[in-house]
N, C-alpha and C positions, 0 to 999 in steps of 0.2 A: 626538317620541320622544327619553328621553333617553340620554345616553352616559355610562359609567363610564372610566377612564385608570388602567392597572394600569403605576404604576413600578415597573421593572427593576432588579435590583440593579448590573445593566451596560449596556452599550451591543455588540449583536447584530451581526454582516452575514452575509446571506442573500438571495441571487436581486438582486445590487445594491440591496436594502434596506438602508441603516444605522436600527438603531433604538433605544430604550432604553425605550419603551411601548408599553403594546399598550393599543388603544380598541375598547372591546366596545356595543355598541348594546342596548338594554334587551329580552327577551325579549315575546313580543306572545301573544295566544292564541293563531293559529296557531301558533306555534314548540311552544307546551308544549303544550296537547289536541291541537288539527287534528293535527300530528305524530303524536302518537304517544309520543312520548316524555317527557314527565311531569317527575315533579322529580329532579334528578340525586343527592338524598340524601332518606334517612329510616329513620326512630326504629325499632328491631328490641328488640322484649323479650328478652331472656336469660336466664340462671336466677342470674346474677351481677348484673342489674341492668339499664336501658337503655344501649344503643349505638347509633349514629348508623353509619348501613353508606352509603357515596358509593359510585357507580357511574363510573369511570374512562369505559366507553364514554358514557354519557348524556353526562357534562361536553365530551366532544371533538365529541360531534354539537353540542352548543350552541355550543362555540368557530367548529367550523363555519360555523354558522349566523350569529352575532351579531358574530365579530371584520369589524370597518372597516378596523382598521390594523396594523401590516403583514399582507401576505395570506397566508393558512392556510399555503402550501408555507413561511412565512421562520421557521417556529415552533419546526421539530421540532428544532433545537438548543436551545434554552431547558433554561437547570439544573435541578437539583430545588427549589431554593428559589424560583425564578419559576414555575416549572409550578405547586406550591403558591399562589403567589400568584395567577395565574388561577384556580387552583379556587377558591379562596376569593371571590373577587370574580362566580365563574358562580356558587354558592351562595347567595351572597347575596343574588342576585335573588329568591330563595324564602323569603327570612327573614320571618316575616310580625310585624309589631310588635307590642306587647301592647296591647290595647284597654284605655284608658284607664277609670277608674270613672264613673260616673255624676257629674255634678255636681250641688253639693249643691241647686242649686234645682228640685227635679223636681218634675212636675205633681201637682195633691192626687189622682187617680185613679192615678197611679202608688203613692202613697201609702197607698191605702187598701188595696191590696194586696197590700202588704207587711206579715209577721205583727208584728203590736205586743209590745212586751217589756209584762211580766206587771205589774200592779198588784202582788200580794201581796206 
């Protein structure tokens, strides 16, 4: 399983922790379905356009859950500019990347099922 390393804009002490990153461990199924608690953001239609609504409790049950280093109690001082940069980095784990196109050598059945551009 892998690990993400959120640098700090400073170096923290807290509970005799010195620290200047925080290591989050990669969300698993249990953590998002079994849980209960799902993705910590998404897309809300508006009548002004789409917006992206984050859920402050969902991200902290996953900090919860996923920080390695240092432990939960050494967090709650962290700035607005590093609390931001953890959300950003628990978000991320739900970024899903965009599926790549087809490549150009695909099977003559795939082919045949694709509508052909017109003769005329």
């Amino acid at each position: 399983m892998g690990t993400v390393s959120v640098k700090l804009s400073r170096t923290y002490t807290a509970h005799e922790d010195v620290f200047d990153t925080i290591v989050l461990r990669e969300p698993t199924y249990k953590d998002i379905c079994m849980s209960g608690l799902g993705k910590p953001q998404e897309l809300q239609h508006t009548p002004s356009g789409p917006m992206v609504a984050t859920y402050p409790g969902i991200i902290d049950a996953y900090v919860q859950r996923l920080l390695k280093s240092p432990g939960y109690e050494c967090i709650g001082q962290l700035s607005a500019h590093d609390t931001l940069a953890l959300e950003k980095e628990v978000c991320g784990f739900f970024l899903v990347s965009k599926i790549s196109p087809p490549s150009p050598d695909t099977s003559s059945s795939e082919q045949a099922s694709k509508p052909q551009p017109s003769s005329e």
